[in-house]
N, CA, C and O atoms as a GROMACS GRO file, in nm:
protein
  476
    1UNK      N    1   0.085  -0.120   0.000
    1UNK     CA    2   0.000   0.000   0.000
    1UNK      C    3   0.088   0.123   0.000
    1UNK      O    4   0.172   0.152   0.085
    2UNK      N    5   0.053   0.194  -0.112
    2UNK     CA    6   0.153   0.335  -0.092
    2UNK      C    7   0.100   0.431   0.002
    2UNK      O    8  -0.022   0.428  -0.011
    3UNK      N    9   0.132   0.507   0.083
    3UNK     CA   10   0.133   0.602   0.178
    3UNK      C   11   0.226   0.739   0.191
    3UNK      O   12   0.342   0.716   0.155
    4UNK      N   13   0.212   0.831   0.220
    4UNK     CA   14   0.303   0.962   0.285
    4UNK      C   15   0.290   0.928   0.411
    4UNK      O   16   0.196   0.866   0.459
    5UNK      N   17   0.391   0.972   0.468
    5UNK     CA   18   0.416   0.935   0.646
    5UNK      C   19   0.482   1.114   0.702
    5UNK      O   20   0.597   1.142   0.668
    6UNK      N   21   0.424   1.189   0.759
    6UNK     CA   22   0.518   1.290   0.820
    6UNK      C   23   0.607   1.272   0.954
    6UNK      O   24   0.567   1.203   1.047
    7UNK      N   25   0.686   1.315   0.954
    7UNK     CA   26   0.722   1.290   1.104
    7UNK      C   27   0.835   1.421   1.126
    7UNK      O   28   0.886   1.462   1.022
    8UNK      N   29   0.877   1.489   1.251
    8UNK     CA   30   0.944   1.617   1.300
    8UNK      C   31   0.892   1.692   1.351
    8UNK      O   32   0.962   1.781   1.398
    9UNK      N   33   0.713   1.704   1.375
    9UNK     CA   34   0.670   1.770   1.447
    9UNK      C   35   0.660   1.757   1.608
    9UNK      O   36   0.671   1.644   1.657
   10UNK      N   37   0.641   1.862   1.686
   10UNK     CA   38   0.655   1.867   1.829
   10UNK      C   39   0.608   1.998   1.867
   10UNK      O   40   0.527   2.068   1.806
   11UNK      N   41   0.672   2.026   1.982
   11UNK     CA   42   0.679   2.153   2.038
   11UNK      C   43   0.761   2.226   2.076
   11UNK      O   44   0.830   2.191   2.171
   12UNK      N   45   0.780   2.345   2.019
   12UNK     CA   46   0.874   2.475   1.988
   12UNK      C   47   0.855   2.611   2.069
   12UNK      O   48   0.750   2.672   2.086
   13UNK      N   49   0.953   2.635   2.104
   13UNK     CA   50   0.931   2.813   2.169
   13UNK      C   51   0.903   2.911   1.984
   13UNK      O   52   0.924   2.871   1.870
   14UNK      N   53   0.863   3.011   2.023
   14UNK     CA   54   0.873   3.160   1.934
   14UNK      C   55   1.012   3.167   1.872
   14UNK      O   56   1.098   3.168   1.960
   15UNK      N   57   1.051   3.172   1.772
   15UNK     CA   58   1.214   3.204   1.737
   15UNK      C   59   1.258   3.032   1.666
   15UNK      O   60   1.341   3.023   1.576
   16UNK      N   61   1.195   2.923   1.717
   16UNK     CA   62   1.249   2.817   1.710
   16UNK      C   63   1.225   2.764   1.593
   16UNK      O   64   1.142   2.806   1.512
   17UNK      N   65   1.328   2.627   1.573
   17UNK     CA   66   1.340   2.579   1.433
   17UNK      C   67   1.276   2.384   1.424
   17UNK      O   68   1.306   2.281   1.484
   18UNK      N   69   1.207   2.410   1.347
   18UNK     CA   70   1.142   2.228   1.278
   18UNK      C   71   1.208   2.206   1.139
   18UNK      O   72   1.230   2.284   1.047
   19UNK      N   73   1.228   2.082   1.154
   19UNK     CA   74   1.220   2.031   1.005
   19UNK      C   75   1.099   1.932   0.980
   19UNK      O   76   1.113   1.823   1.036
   20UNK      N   77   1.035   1.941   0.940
   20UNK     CA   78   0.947   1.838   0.911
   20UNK      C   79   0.991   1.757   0.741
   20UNK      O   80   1.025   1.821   0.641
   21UNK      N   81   0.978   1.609   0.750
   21UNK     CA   82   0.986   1.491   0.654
   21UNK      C   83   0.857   1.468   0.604
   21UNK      O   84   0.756   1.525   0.644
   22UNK      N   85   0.862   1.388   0.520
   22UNK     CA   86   0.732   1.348   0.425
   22UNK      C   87   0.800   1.222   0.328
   22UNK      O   88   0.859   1.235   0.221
   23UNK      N   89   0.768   1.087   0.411
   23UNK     CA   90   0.860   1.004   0.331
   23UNK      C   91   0.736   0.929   0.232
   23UNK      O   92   0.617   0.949   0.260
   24UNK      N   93   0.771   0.848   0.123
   24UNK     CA   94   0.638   0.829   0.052
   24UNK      C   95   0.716   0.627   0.054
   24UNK      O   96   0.824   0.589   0.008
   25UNK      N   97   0.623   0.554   0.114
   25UNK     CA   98   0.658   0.416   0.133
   25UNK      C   99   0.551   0.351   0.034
   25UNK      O  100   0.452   0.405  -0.017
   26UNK      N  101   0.594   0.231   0.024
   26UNK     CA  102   0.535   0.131  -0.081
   26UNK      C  103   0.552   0.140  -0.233
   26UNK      O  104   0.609   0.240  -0.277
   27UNK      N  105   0.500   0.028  -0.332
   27UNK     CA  106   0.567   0.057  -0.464
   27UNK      C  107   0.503   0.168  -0.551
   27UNK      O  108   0.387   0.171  -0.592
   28UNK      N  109   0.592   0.249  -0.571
   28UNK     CA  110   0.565   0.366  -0.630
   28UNK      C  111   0.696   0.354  -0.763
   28UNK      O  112   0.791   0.277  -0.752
   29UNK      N  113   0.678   0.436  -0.869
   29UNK     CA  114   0.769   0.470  -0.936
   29UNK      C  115   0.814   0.652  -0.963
   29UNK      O  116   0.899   0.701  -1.038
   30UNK      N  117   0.721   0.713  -0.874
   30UNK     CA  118   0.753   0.839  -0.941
   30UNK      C  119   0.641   0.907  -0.816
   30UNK      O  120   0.542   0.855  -0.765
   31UNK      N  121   0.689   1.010  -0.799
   31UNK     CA  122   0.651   1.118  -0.747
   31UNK      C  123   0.677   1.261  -0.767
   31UNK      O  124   0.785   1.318  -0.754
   32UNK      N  125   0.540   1.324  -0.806
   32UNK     CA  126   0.579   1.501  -0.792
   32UNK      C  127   0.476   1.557  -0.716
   32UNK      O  128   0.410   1.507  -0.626
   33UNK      N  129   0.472   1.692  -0.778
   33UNK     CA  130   0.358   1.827  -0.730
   33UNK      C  131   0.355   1.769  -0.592
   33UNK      O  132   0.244   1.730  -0.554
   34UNK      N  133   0.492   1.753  -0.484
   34UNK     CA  134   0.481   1.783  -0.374
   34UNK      C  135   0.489   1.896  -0.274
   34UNK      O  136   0.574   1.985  -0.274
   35UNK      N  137   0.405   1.883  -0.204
   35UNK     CA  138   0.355   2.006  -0.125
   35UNK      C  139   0.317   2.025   0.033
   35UNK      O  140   0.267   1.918   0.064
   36UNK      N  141   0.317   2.068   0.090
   36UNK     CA  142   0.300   2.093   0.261
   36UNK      C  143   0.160   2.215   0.273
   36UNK      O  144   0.142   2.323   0.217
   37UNK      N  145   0.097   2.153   0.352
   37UNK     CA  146  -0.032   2.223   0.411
   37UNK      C  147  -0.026   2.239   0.570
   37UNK      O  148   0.066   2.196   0.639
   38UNK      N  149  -0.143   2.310   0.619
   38UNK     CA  150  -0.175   2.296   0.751
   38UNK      C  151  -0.325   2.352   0.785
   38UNK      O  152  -0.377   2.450   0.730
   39UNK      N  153  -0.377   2.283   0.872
   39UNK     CA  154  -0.468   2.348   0.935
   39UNK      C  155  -0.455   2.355   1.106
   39UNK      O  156  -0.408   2.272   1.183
   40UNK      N  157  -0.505   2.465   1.128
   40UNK     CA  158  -0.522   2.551   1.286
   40UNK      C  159  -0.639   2.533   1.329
   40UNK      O  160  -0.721   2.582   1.252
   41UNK      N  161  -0.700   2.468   1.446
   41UNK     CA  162  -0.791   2.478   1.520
   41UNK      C  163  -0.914   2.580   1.470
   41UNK      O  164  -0.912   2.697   1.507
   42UNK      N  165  -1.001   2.539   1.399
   42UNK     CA  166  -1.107   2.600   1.350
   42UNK      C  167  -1.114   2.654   1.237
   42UNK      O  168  -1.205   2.728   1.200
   43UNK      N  169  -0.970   2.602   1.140
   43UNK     CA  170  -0.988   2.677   0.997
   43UNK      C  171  -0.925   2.587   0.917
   43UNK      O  172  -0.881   2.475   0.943
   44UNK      N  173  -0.925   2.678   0.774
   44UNK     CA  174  -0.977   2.610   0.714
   44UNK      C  175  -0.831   2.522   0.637
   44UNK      O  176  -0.744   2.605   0.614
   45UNK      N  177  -0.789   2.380   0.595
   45UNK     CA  178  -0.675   2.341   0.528
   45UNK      C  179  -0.603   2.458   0.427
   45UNK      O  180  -0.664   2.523   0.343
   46UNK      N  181  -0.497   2.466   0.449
   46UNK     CA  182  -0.419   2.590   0.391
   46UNK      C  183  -0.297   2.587   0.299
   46UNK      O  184  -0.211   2.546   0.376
   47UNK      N  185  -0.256   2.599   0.216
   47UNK     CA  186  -0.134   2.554   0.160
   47UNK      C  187  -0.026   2.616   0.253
   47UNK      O  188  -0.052   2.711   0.326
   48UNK      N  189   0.096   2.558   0.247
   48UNK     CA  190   0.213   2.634   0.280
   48UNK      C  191   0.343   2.605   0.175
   48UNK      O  192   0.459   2.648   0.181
   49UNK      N  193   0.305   2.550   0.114
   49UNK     CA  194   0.447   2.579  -0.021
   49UNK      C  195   0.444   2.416  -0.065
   49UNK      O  196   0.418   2.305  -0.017
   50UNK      N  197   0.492   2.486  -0.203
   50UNK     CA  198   0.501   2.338  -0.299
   50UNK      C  199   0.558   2.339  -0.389
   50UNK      O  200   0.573   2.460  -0.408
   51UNK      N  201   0.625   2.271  -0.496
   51UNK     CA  202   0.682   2.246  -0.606
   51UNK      C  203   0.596   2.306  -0.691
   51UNK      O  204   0.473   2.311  -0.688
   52UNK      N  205   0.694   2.363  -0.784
   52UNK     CA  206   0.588   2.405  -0.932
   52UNK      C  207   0.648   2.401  -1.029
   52UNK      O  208   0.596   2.413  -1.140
   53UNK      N  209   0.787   2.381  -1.005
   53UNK     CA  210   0.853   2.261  -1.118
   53UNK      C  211   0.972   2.182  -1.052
   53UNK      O  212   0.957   2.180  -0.930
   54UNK      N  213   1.056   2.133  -1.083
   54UNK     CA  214   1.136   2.048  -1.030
   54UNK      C  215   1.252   2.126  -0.943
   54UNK      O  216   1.302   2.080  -0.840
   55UNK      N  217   1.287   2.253  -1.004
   55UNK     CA  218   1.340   2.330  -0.952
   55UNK      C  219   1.277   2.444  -0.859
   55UNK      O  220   1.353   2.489  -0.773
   56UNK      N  221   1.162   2.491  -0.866
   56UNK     CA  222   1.134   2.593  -0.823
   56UNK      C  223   0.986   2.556  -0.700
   56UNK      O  224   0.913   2.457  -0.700
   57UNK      N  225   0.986   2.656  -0.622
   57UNK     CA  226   0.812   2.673  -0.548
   57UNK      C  227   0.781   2.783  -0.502
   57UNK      O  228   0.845   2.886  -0.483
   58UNK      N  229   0.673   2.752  -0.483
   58UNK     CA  230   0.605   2.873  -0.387
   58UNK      C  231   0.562   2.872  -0.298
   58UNK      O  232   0.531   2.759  -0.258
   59UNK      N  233   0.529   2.991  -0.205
   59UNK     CA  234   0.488   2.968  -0.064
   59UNK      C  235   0.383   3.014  -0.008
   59UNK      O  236   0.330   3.089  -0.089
   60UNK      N  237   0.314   3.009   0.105
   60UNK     CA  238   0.206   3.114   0.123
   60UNK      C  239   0.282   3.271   0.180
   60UNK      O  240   0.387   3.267   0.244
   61UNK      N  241   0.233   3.365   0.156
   61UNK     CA  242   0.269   3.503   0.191
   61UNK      C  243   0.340   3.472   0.363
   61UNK      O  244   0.457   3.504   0.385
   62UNK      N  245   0.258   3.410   0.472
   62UNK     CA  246   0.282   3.411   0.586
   62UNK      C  247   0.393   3.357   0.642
   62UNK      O  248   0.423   3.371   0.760
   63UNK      N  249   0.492   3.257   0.512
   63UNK     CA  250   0.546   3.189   0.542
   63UNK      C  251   0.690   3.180   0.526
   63UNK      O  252   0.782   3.126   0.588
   64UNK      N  253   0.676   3.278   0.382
   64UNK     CA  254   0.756   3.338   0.287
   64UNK      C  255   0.932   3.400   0.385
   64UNK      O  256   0.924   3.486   0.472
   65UNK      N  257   1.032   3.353   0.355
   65UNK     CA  258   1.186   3.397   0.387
   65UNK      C  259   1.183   3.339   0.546
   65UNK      O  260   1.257   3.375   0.638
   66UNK      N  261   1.041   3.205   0.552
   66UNK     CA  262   1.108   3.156   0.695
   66UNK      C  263   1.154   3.036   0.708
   66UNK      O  264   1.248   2.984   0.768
   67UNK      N  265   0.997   2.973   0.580
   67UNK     CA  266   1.009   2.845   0.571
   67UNK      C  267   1.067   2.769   0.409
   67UNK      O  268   1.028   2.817   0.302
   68UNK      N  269   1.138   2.677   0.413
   68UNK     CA  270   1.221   2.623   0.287
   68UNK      C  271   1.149   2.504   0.260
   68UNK      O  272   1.162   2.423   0.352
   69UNK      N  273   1.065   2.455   0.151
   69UNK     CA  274   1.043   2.304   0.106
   69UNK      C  275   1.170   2.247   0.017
   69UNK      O  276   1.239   2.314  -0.060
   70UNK      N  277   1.182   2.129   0.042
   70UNK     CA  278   1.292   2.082  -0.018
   70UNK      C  279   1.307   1.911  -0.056
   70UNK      O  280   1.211   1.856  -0.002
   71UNK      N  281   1.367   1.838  -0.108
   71UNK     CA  282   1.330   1.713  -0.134
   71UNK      C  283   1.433   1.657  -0.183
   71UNK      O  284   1.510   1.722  -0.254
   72UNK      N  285   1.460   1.490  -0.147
   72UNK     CA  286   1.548   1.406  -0.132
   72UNK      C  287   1.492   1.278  -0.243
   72UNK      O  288   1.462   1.168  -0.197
   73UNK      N  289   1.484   1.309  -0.398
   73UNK     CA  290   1.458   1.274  -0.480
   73UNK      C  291   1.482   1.092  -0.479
   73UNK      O  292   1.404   1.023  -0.544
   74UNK      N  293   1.638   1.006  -0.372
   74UNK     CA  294   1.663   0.927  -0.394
   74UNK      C  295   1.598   0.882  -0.250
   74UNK      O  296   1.609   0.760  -0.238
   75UNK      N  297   1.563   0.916  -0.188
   75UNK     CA  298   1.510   0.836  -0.074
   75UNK      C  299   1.331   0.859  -0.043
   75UNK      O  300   1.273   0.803   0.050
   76UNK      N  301   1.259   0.960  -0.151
   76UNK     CA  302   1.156   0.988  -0.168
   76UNK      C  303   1.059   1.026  -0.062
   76UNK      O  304   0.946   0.990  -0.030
   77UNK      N  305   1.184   1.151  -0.001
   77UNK     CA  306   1.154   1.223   0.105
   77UNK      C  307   1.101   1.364   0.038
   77UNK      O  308   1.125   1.388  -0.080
   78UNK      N  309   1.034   1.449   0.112
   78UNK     CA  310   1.026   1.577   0.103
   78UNK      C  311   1.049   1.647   0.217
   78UNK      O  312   1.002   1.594   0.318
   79UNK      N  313   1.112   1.760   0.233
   79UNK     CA  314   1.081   1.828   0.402
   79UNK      C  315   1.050   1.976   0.356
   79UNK      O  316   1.031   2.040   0.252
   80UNK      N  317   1.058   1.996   0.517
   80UNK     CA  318   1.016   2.140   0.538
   80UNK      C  319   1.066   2.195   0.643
   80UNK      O  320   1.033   2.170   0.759
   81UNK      N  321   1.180   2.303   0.590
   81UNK     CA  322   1.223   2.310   0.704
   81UNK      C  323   1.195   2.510   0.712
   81UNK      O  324   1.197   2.603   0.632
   82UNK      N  325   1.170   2.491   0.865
   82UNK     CA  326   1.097   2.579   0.924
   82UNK      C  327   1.149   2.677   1.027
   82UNK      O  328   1.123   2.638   1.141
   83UNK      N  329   1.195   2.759   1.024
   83UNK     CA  330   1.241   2.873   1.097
   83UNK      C  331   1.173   3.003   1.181
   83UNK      O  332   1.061   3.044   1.153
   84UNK      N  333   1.242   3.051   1.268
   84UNK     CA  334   1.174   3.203   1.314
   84UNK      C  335   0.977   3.172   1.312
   84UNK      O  336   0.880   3.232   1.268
   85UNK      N  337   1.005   3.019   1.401
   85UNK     CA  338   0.828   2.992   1.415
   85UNK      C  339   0.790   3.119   1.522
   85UNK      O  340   0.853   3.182   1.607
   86UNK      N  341   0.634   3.122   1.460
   86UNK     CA  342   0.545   3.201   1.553
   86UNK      C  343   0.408   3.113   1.595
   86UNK      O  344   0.346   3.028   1.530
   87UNK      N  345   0.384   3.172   1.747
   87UNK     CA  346   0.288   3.091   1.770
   87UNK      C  347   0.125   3.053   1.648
   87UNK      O  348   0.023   2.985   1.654
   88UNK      N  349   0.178   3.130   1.568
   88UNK     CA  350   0.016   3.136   1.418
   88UNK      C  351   0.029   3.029   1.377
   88UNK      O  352  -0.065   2.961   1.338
   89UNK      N  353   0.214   2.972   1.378
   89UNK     CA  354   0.259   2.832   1.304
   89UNK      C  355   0.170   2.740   1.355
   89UNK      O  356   0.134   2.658   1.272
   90UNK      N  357   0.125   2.729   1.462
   90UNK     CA  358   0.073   2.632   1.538
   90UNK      C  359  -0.036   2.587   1.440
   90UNK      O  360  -0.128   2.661   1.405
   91UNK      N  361  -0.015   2.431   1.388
   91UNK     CA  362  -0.115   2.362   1.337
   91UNK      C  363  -0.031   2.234   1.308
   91UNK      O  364   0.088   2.207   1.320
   92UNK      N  365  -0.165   2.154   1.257
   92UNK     CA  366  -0.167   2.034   1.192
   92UNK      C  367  -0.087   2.032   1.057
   92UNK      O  368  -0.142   2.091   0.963
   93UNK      N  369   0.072   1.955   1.027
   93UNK     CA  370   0.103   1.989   0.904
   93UNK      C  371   0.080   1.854   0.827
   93UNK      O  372   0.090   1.742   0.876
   94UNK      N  373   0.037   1.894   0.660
   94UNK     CA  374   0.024   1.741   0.564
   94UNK      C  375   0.110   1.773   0.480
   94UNK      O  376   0.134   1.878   0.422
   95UNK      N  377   0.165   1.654   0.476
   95UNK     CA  378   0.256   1.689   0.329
   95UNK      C  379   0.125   1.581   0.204
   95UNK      O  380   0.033   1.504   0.233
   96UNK      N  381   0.188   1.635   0.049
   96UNK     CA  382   0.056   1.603  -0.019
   96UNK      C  383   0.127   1.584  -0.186
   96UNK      O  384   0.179   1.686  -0.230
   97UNK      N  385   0.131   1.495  -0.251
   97UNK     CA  386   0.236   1.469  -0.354
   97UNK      C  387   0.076   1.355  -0.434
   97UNK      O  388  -0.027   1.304  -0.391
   98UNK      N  389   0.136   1.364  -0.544
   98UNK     CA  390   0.121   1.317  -0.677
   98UNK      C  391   0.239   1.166  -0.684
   98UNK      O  392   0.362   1.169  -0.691
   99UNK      N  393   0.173   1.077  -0.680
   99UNK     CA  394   0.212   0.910  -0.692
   99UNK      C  395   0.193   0.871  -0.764
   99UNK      O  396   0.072   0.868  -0.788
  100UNK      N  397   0.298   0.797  -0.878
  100UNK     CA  398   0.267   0.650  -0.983
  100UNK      C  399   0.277   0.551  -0.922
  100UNK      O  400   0.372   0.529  -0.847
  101UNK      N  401   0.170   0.460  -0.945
  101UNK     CA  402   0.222   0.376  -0.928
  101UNK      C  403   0.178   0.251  -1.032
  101UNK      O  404   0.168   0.283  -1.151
  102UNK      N  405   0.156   0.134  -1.003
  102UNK     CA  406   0.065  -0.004  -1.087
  102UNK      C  407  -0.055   0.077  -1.122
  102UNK      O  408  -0.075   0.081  -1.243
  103UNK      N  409  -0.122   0.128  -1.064
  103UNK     CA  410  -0.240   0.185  -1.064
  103UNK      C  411  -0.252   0.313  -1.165
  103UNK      O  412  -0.354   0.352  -1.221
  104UNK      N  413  -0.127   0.363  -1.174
  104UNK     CA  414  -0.142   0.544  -1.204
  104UNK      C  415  -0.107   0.606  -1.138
  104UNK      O  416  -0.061   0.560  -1.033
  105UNK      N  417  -0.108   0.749  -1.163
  105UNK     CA  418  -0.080   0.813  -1.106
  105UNK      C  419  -0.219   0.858  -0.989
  105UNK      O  420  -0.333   0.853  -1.036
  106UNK      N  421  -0.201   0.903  -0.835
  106UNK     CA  422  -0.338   0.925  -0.775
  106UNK      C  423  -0.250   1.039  -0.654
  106UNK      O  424  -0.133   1.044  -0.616
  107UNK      N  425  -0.351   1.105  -0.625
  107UNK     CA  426  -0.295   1.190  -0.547
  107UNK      C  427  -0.283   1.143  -0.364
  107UNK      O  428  -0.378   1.077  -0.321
  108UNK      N  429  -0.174   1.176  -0.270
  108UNK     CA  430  -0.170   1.121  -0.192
  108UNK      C  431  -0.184   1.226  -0.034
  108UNK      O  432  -0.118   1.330  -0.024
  109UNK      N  433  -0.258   1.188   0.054
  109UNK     CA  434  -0.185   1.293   0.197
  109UNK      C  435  -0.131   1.213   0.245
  109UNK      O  436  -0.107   1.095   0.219
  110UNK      N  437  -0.100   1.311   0.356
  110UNK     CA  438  -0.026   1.203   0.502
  110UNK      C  439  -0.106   1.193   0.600
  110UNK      O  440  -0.226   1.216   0.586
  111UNK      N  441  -0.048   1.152   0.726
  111UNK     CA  442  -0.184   1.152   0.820
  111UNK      C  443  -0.168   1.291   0.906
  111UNK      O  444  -0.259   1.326   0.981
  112UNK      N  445  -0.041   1.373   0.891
  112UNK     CA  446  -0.060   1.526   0.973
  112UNK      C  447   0.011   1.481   1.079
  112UNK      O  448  -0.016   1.378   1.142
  113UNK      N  449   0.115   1.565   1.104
  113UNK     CA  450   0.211   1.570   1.207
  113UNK      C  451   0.203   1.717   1.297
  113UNK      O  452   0.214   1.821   1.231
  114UNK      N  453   0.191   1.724   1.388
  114UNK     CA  454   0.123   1.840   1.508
  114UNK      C  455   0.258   1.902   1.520
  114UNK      O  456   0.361   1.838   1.540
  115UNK      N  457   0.246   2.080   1.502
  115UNK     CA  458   0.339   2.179   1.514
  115UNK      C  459   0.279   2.282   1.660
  115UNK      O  460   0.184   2.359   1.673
  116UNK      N  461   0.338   2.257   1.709
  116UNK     CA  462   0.294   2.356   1.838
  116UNK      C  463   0.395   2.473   1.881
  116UNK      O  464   0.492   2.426   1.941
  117UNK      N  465   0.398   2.588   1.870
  117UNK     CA  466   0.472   2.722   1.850
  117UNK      C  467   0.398   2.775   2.000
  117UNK      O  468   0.290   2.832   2.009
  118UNK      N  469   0.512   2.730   2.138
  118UNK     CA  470   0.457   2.782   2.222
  118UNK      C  471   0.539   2.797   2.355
  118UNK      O  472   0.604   2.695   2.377
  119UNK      N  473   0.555   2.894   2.449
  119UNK     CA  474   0.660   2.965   2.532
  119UNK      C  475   0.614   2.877   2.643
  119UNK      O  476   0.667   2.886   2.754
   0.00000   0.00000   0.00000
């Protein structure tokens, strides 16, 4: 069964640094259009940056010169690594990628790894 798995989330002071992973297990041949989300206690799933070509991404405005997406093409990781958190960071993060596999290609989440930004 193919899956995304996150894992690096915890709990952080103001100022502090995460990396969050996004490993993609089972037989797959290919993965893209990977990407990181979150949702916060009462709202609504949100992007926070993603691939938009192999080289390049984008981010949400809020997130922009703190947080870096990045990816480990041979071990079919993605991360996110996360800087100068503020307590707003605080949410649920998914990472969210595009899978081939036997099947096709189908789009995949993870199950959400908990970011807590708190003194």
């Amino acid at each position: 069964q193919v899956q995304l798995a996150e894992s690096g989330g915890g709990l952080v002071q103001p100022g502090g640094s995460l990396r969050l992973s996004c490993a993609a297990s089972g037989s797959r041949f290919s993965m893209n259009a990977m990407a990181w989300y979150r949702q916060a206690p009462g709202k609504q799933r949100e992007l926070v940056a993603r691939y938009i070509s192999d080289d390049s991404a984008n981010y949400a405005d809020s997130v922009k010169g703190r947080f870096t997406i990045s990816r480990d093409n041979a071990k079919n990781t993605v991360y996110l690594q996360m800087n100068s958190l503020k307590p707003e960071d605080t949410a649920v993060y998914y990472c969210n990628a595009n899978l081939l596999t036997v099947a096709g290609w189908g789009n995949y989440w993870g199950q959400g790894t908990q970011v807590t930004v708190s003194s």
